[in-house]
C-alpha positions as CSV (number, residue, x, y, z in Angstrom):
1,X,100.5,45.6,161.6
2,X,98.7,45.0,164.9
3,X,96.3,42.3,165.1
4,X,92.8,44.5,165.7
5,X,93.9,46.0,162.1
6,X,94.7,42.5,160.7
7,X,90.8,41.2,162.2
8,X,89.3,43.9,160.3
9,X,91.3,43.4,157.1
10,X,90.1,39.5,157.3
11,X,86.4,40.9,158.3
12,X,85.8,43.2,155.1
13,X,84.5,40.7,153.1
14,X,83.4,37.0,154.3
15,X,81.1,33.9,153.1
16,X,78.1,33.0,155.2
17,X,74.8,30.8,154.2
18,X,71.6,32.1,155.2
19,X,70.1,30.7,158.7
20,X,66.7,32.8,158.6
21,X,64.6,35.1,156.2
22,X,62.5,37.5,157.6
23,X,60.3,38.4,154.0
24,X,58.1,41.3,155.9
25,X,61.1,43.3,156.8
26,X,63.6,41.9,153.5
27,X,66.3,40.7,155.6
28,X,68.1,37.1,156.7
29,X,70.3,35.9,159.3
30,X,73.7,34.6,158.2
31,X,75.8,32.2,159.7
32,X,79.8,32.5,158.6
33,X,82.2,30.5,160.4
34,X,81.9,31.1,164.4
35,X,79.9,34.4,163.7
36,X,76.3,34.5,163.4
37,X,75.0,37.8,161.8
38,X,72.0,40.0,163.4
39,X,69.2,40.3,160.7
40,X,70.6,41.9,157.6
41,X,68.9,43.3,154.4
42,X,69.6,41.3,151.7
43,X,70.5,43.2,148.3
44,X,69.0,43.3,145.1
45,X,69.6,44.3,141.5
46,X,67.1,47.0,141.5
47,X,64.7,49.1,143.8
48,X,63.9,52.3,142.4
49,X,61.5,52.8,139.5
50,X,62.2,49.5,138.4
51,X,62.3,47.3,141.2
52,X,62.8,43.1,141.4
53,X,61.6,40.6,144.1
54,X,63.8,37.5,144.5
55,X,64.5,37.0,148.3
56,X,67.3,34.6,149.4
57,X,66.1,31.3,150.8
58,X,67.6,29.1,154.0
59,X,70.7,27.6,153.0
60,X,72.0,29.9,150.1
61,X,75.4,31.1,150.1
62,X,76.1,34.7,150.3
63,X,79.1,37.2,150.6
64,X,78.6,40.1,153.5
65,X,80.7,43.1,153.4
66,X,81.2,44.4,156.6
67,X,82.2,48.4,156.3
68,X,85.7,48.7,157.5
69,X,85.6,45.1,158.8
70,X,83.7,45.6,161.7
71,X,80.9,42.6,161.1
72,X,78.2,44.5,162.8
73,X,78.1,46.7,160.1
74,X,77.6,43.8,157.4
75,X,75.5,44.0,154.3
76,X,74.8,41.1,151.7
77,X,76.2,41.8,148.4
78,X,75.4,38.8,146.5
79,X,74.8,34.9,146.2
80,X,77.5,32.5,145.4
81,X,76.5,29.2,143.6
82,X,77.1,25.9,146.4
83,X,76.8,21.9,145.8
84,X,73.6,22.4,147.7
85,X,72.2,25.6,145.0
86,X,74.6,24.8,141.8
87,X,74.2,26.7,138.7
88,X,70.8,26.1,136.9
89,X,72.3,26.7,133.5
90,X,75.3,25.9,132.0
91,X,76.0,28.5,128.5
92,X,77.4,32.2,128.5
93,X,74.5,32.8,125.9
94,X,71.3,32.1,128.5
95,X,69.8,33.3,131.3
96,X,67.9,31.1,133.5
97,X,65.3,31.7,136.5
98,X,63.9,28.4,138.8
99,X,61.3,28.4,141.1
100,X,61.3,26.2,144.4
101,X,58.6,24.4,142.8
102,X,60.2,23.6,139.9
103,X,58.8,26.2,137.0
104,X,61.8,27.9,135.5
105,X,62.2,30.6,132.9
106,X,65.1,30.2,130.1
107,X,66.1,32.7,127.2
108,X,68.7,30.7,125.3
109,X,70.5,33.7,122.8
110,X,72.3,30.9,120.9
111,X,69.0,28.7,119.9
112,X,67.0,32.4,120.1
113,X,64.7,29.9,122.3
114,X,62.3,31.2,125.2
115,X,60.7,28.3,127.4
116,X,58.8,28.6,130.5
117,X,57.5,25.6,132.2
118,X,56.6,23.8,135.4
119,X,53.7,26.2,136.7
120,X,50.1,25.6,136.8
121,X,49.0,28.6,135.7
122,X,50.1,31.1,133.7
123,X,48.1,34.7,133.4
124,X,49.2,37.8,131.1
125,X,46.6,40.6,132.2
126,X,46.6,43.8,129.7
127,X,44.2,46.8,129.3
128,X,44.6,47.1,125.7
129,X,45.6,44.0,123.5
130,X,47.9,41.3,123.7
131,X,49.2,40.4,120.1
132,X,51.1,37.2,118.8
133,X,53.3,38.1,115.9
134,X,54.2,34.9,114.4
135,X,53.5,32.8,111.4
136,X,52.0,29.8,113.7
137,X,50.3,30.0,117.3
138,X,50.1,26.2,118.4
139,X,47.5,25.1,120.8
140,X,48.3,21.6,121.6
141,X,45.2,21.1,123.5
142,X,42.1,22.5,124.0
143,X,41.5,26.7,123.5
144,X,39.0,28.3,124.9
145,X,37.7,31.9,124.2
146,X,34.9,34.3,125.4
147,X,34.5,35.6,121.7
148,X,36.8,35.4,118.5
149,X,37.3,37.0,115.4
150,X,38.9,35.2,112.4
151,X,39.4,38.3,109.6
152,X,41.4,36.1,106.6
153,X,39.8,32.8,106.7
154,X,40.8,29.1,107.5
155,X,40.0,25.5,107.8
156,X,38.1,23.4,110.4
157,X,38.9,19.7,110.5
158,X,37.0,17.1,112.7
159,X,33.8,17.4,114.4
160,X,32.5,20.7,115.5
161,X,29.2,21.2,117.9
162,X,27.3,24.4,117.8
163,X,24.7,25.1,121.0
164,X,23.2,27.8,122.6
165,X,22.7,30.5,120.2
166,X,22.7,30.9,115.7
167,X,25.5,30.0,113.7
168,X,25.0,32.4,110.5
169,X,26.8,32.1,107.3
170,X,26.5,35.0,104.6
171,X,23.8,36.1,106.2
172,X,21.9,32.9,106.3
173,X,21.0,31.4,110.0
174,X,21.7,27.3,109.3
175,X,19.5,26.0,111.6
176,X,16.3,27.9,110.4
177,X,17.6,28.2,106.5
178,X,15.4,26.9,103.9
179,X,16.1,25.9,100.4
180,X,13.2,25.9,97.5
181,X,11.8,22.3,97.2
182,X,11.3,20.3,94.2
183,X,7.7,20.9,94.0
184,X,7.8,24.7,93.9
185,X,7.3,24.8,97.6
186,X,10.1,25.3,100.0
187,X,11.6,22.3,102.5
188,X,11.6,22.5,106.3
189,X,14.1,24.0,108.2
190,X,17.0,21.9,108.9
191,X,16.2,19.3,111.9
């Protein structure tokens, strides 16, 4: 074999890390060994009618494959974990997304356990309903609504304050009711 077919041979597929990301035009800059790339698009697992954003970041590891080892021809065709990005789960039965800031996303198949934390906020928008199908939805602090509905009943436990408008009760406004008095007459309404 002559060396210019042996260069391209070695060229078809390399490992680079990511010296630059260009996010308006979805590509990077890759430095592997000696070579520094041109800017690149960087792949993704879909972009049709289904499509994902999760742009590469400075310092990731990626593979290029250069089309028929000529390196100016190079496209990124995935990530590889690195001691600087290692792995952010550990089990064949999860899938797990992190954030730079530290929120992360975890489906764990063996526990059938879904956990998001580490964000501030967290906002589901639908046009129709959102439903909860479980036996228990736990608030562990404070829940606020601009209405509510409760259709089958329940309990209240510590002190409740009612302002700013009537709080009826089969049919009965409580803070204008009034019961017969002993007399014959009836008592005041409720102070």
């Amino acid at each position: 074999m002559n060396a210019e077919l042996i260069r391209l041979l070695e060229n078809i597929l390399r490992v680079g890390v990511v010296i630059a990301v260009d996010e308006e035009r979805w590509c990077v800059r890759v430095q592997s060994g000696e070579l520094q790339t041109d800017w690149l698009r960087w792949n993704t697992t879909r972009a049709g009618a289904f499509s994902i954003w999760v742009p590469p970041s400075v310092g990731e590891q990626v593979w290029l494959g250069c089309i028929g080892g000529n390196p100016e021809t190079a496209v990124i065709i995935g990530s590889l974990y690195s001691n600087d990005h290692p792995a952010p789960g550990s089990s064949l039965k999860e899938i797990v997304l992190t954030a730079p800031d530290g929120a992360s996303f975890r489906y764990d198949a063996e526990a059938s356990e879904l956990e998001a934390q580490g964000m501030k906020t967290a906002h589901i928008k639908a046009s129709a309903s959102v439903t909860l199908d479980t036996p228990v939805v736990e608030c562990t602090d404070h829940l606020k609504a601009r209405t509510f509905e409760l259709t089958e009943g329940g309990t209240m436990k510590g002190n409740v304050t009612h302002s700013g408008g009537s709080l009826s009760s089969n049919g009965k406004v409580l803070h204008t009711h009034k019961h017969p008095g002993d007399s014959g007459g009836t008592t005041g309404a409720p102070l």
